[in-house]
N, C-alpha and C positions, 0 to 999 in steps of 0.2 A: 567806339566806332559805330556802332550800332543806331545813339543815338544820333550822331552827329552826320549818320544818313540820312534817317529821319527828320529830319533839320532842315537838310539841303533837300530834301525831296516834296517839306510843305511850301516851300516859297517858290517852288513854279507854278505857273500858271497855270489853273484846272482842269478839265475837260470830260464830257462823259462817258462815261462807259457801260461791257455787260456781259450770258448762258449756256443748257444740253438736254440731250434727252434721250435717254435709253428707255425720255419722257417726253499851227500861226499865231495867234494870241486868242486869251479867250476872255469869258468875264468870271468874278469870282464867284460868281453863284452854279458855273457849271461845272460841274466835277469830275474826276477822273476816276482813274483806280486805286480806289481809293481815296481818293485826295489827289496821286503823283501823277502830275502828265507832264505834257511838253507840248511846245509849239512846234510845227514841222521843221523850224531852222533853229533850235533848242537842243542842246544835249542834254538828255535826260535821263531822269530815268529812263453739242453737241445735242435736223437734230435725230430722230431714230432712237437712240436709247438703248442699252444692254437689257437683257432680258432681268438683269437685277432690280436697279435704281429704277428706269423708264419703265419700266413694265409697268411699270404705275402709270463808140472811138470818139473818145474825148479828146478835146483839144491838148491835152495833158500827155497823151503817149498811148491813146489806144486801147485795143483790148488787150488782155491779159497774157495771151499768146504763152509760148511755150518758157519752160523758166527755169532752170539749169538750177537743183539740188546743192551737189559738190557732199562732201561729209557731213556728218552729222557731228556734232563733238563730242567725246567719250565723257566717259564719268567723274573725274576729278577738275578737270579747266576746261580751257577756251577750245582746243582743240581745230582751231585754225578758222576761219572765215569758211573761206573754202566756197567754191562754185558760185551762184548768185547770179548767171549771167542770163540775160533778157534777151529771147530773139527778136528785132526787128525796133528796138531803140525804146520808147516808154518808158515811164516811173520819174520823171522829170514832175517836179511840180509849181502850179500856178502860183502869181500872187496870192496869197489870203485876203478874205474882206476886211480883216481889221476887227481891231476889237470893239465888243458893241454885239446887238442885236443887228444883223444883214438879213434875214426870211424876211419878206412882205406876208404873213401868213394871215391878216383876216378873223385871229383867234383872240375870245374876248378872254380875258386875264382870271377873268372868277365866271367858273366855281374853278379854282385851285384843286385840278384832278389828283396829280400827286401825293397832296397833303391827302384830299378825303380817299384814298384808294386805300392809301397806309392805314388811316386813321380806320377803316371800314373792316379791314382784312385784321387790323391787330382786337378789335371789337370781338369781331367771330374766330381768335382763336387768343384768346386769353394767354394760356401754356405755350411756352417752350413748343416752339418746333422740331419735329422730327432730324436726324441728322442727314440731309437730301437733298440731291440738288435743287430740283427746281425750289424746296423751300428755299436754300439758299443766296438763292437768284432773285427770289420775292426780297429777304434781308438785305441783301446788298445794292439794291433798288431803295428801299425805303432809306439806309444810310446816306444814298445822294440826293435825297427830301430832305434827311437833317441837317444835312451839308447845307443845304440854301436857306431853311426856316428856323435852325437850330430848336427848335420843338424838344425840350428836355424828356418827354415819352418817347417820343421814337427812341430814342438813343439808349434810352432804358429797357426798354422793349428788346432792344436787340441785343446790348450787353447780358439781359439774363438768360439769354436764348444763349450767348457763346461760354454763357458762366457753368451753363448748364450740360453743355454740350465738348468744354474743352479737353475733357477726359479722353471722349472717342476720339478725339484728333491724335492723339498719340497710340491709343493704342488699337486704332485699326491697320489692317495687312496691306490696304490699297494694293484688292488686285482685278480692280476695276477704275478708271480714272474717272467714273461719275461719282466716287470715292470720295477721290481730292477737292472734290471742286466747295465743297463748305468753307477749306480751309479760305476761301476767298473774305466770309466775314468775317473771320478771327482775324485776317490779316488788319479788315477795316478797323478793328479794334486794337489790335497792336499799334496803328499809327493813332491811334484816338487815344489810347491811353499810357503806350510806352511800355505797358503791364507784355514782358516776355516770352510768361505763360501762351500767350497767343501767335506767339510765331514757332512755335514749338513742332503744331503739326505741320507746318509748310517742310521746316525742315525735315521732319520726317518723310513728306512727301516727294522734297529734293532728295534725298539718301535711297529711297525705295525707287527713282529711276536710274541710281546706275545699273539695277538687275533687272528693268521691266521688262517684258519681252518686247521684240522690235518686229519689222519687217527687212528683210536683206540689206535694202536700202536705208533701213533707222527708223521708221513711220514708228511710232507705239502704238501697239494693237490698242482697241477699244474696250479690251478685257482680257484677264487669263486665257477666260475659253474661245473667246472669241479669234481662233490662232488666224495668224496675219491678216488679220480687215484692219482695216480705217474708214473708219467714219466719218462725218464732218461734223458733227456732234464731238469726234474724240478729241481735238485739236481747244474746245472752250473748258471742255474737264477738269486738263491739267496744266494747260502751257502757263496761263495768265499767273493762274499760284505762285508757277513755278520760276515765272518771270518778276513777278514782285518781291519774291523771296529775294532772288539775286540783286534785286537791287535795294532792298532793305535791311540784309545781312553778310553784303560785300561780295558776292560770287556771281555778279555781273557778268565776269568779260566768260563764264560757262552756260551761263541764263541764254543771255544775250544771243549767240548761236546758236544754241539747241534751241529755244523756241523758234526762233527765224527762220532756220533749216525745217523744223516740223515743221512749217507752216506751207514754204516751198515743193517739200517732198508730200504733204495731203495735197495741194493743189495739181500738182503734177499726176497722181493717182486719178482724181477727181473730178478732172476738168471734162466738160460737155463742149463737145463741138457748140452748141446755140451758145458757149459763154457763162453757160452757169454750173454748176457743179449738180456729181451723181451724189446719190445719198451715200453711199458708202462702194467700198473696193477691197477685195482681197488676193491676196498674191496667190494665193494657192498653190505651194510648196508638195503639198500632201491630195490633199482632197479640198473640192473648193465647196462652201455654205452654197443652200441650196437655191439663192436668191442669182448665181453667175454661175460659167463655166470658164475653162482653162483658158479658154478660147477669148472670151470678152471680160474677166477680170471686175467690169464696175455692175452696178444695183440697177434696175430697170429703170429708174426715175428718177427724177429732181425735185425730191422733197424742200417744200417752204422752207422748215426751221433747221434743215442741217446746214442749206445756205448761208441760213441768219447766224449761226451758232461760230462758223466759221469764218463769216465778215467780221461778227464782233470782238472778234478773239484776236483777226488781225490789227483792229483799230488799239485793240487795249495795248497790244505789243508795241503797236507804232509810237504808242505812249510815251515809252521807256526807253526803246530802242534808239540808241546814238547816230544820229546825221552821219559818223563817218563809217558805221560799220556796211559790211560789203555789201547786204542782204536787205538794208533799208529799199534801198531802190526796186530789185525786184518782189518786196512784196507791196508797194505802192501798185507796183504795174497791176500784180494781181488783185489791187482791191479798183482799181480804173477798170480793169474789166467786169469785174463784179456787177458794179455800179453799172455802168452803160448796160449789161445783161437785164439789170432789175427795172431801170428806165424799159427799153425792151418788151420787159412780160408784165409789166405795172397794167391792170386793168383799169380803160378807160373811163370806166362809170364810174368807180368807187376811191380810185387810187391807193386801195389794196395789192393782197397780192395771193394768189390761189395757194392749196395745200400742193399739189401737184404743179407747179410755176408754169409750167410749161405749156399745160394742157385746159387752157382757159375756158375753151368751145366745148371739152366735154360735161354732159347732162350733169355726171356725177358728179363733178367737183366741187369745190366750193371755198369762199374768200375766209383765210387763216390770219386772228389778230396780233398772236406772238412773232410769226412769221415776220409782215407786215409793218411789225413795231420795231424790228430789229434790221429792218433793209431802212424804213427810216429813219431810224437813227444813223446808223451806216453811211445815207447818202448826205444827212444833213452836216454830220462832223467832218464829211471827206471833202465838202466844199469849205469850212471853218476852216480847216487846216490846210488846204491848200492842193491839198490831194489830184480835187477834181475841180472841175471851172465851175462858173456860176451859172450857166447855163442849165444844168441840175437843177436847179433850185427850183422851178415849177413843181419838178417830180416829186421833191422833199416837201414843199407846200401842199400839194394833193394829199400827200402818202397820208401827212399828219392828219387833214381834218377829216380824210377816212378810216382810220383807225380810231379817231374820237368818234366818229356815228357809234362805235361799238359800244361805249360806256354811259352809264346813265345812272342815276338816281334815283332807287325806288320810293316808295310813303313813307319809311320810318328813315330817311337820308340817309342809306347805306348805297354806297357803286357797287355797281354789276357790269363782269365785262363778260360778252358774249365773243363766241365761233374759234373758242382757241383747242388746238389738238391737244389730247394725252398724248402722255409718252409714248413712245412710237416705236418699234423695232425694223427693218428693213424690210419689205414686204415687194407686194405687186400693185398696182393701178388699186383696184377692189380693195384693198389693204388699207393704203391708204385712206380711202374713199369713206371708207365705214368704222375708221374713229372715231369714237365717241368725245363730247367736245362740250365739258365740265365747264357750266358761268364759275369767274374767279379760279380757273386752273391756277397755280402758279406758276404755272412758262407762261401763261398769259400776265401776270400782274408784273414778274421782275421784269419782264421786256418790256410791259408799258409803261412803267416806273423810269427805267435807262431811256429810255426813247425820249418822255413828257421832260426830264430835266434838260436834257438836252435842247429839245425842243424850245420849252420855256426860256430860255436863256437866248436862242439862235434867233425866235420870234419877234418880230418889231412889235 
């Protein structure tokens, strides 16, 4: 059964995909999760950071408007569809452009950033990677480079990274979901090799949320201690695992909901008046963290990469998630408001996008490339698949060749990607402001990794 998911899940169509931080048809060069995607009419198949891991109106239906939850589904199955409903109509989607390259984007084909970013970053770290997300977000970036160039290093490269590391997948507590989120390249390696051993911690990652802790309404907290927040960061942690899992080892039609509903129940937490999302929300049952109060519930601001973390989270889910289930539709509507938000606060010089999204005009801010990399990506596949109109597509052409100003090539041909935040915890304006912003962070290289394949492929 297992394999003959795997089976049915290489021969759709691919698409790209992608991160967290407590730190229609397509072509066959652009990849999905893994490998498994889907066309929008195909049945198919975080950021802020915990003080653990991190410490380190479209033509289409609109904005995202308000978006009915319903249950969350329990622990063992499906636990019902349940709620999904849209106010004021939305999540209807366009034509797609067909398959093919559709961006006019203006971008010359070499130097091949992709390949030299992998190529540059596995240079300067030799060894095995730590078990962490953003590294893991770096590896699973570089697998959607070996996906289009088949480059027999990469793949080697990252298989001894999951050879080395598949121990901790089992036998970590995951009681932080920036935890889970590794299991994303072991997964890649489960469908690259069929080798078992590497879906081993996803299911353990599935079995550790029937007891994770929730919010009243289902949300899962961003960590143990972290008692009722969400994050926007928490939603890329663990949903994606947990949705590839289900549909690589048959527990779909439980995947399938419970991600979809997470995804509804953070937006619903989450959602800014201007269209974009806060950085995080807690329900405050007890005592609230000391970043809200009882009284207003979300984070003082709209962090770049929690946005990004939780656009990409919803594109990868849309991946998988089946055309008939109830919750496809309302979370299109949420990613059509996304999108038109990020058009929106998209600055007009650079076609970046600020750490603080919102607050463009102030002194202190300044243009964030993981952020940026991962709203690009976002708008470029939301027009591919049908998502959003084409009318986008300038926004997606800007986004990309300013987020390429960011990389370059020093003397001895090594990339350097500048202006990307560390891991981040929830903070105030100043907070944000005064991240320190490491050239080759890795939430800046897997996001421009997922972004560039993507891109590469959308590119005429």
């Amino acid at each position: 059964m297992r394999i003959a998911t795997l089976v049915c899940l290489s021969v759709l169509v691919t698409a790209a995909c992608g991160g967290n931080d407590s730190s229609a048809t397509g072509t066959s060069s652009s990849t999905g999760m893994g490998g498994a995607a889907q066309s929008s009419s195909t049945t198919g198949t975080s950021s802020g950071g915990s003080a653990g891991a991190d410490t380190t109106g479209s033509a289409t239906g609109g904005s995202a408007g308000d978006v009915g939850t319903g249950g969350v589904g329990g622990e063992g199955g499906g636990g019902g569809a349940g709620g999904g409903t849209v106010d004021g109509g939305g999540g209807s989607s366009v034509t797609p452009p067909g398959p093919g390259a559709f961006l006019d984007c203006g971008v010359p084909a070499t130097p091949d950033w992709g390949t030299a970013t992998v190529q540059s970053t596995i240079k300067r770290n030799p060894d095995p990677l730590s078990w962490e997300y953003s590294r893991a977000l770096f590896l699973h970036g570089a697998y959607l480079v070996y996906k289009r160039t088949k480059d027999p290093n990469i793949l080697t490269y990252i298989k001894a990274w999951a050879d080395a590391r598949v121990g901790e997948s089992t036998s970590n507590g995951y009681g932080s979901v920036d935890s889970m989120m590794p299991n994303m390249v072991l997964l890649d390696m489960y469908e690259e090799t069929h080798d078992e051993k590497y879906g081993q911690g996803a299911a353990r990652v599935r079995n550790r949320f029937k007891t994770y802790p929730r919010t009243s309404d289902g949300g899962f907290w961003h960590n143990t201690g972290a008692v009722d927040q969400n994050w926007g960061d928490t939603v890329f942690m663990g949903q994606p695992v947990l949705e590839r899992y289900g549909h690589l080892f048959n527990e779909s039609a439980y995947t399938d909901d419970e991600t979809s509903k997470q995804l509804l129940v953070f937006h619903d937490h989450l959602k800014n008046p201007n269209g974009l999302h806060w950085h995080a929300w807690a329900e405050c049952r007890t005592d609230c963290p000391s970043w809200t109060t009882k009284e207003l519930h979300h984070s003082a601001e709209s962090w770049g990469r929690a946005n990004g973390w939780y656009a990409m989270t919803a594109m990868m889910i849309l991946d998988l998630l089946p055309t008939t289930h109830s919750n496809r539709t309302p979370v299109i509507t949420v990613i059509q408001g996304l999108v038109e938000a990020m058009k929106k606060w998209q600055d007009a010089a650079t076609g970046r996008w600020f750490q603080l999204v919102d607050k463009g005009t102030d002194p202190d801010n300044w243009l964030e490339t993981s952020s940026s990399s991962m709203y690009t990506y976002t708008i470029a596949k939301s027009i591919r698949l049908g998502y959003v109109d084409a009318s986008y597509a300038p926004v997606a052409v800007k986004a990309f060749k300013g987020v390429l100003q960011q990389i370059s090539l020093d003397s001895g041909g090594m990339t350097n990607l500048t202006e990307i935040c560390r891991g981040t915890n929830v903070g105030d304006a100043a907070y944000y402001y005064a991240r320190p912003r490491p050239v080759n962070d890795f939430h800046g290289l897997g996001s421009f990794l997922i972004m560039y394949e993507e891109l590469r492929a959308d590119c005429k």
